[in-house]
N, C-alpha and C positions, 0 to 999 in steps of 0.2 A: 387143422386148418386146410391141410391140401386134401382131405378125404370131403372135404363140405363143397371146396372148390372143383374137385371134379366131378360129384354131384348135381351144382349147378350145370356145368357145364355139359354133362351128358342127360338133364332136365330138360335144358335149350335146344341141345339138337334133335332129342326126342320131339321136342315140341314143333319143330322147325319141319321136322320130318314129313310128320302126319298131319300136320297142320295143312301144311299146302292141297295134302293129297284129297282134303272134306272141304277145298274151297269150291264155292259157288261156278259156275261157267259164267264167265263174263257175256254180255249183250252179243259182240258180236260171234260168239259162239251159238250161243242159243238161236240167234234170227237167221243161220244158216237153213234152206232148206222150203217148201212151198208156204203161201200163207194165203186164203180166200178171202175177198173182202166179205164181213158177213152181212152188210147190206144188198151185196150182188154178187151170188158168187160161183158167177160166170167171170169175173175181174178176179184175177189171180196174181201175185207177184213172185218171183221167185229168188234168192236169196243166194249167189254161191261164195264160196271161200274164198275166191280170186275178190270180192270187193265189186261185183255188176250184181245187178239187180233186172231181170227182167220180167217184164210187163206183157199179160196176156186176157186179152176180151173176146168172151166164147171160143177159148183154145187158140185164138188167131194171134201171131205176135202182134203185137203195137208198138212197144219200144224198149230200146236198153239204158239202163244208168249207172255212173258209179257210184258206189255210195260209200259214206265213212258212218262211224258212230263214236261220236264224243261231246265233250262239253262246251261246246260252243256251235253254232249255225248261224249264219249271217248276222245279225244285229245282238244276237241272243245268246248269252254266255254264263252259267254259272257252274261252280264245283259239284253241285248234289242233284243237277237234273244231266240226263244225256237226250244229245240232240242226234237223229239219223236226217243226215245228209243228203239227196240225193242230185247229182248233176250230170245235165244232158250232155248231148254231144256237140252243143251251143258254149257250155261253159254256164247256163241257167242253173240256180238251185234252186232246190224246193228244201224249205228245211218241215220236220216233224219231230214233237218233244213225245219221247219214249216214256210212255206211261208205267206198261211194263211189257215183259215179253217173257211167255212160258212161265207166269209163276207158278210154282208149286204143282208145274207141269200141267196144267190145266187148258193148254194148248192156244192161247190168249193172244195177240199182240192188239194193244192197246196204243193209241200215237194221237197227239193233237197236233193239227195239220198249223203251221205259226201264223201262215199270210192272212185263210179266216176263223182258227180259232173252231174248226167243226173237229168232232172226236171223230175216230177212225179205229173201228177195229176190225181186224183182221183175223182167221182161226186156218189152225193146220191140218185140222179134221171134218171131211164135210159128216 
């Protein structure tokens, strides 16, 4: 019995081990870093660690944002969608639901804009 017991128990931490190490990179990991809108991509956004986002049209700044990424954005909340946040320096937000971003490294961000509901995507490679 105590040979099965430590078995499981060095099964668990095995599992615990490597498990984490083959997880996914969360959203805000992955939307670090430039992304082009691909409708005009002369409109650029930029994306850094610190939680700003900044906004650029034919290289010229325009504007900075904070932004978050989670389950909820102004009116709009549920467990299995994430929402990216972004708020000026008004205290305005702008929410967009995260369709996806970099799957399968394909270099993609994909966001429904919530106010009219138009798709928006965005790529990290021109």
């Amino acid at each position: 019995m105590k040979k099965l017991s430590l078995i499981l128990i060095l099964l668990f931490q095995i599992h615990t081990t490597f498990g984490y190490s083959q997880s996914v990179d969360p959203s805000s990991k992955k939307i670090i870093g430039t992304w082009y809108n691909n409708a005009n991509r002369s409109i650029k956004w930029m994306f850094t660690q610190d939680g700003k986002v900044y906004s650029y049209n034919k290289d010229i700044f325009a504007v900075t944002y904070k932004y978050t990424i989670s389950h909820s954005c102004g009116n709009n909340s549920d467990d299995t969608i994430e929402y990216l946040t972004l708020m000026d320096k008004d205290g305005d937000e702008f929410c967009f639901k995260i369709n996806g971003i970099d799957e399968n490294k394909n270099g993609i961000l994909s966001m429904t804009n919530m106010s009219n509901m138009e798709a928006l995507t965005f790529v990290n490679k021109i």
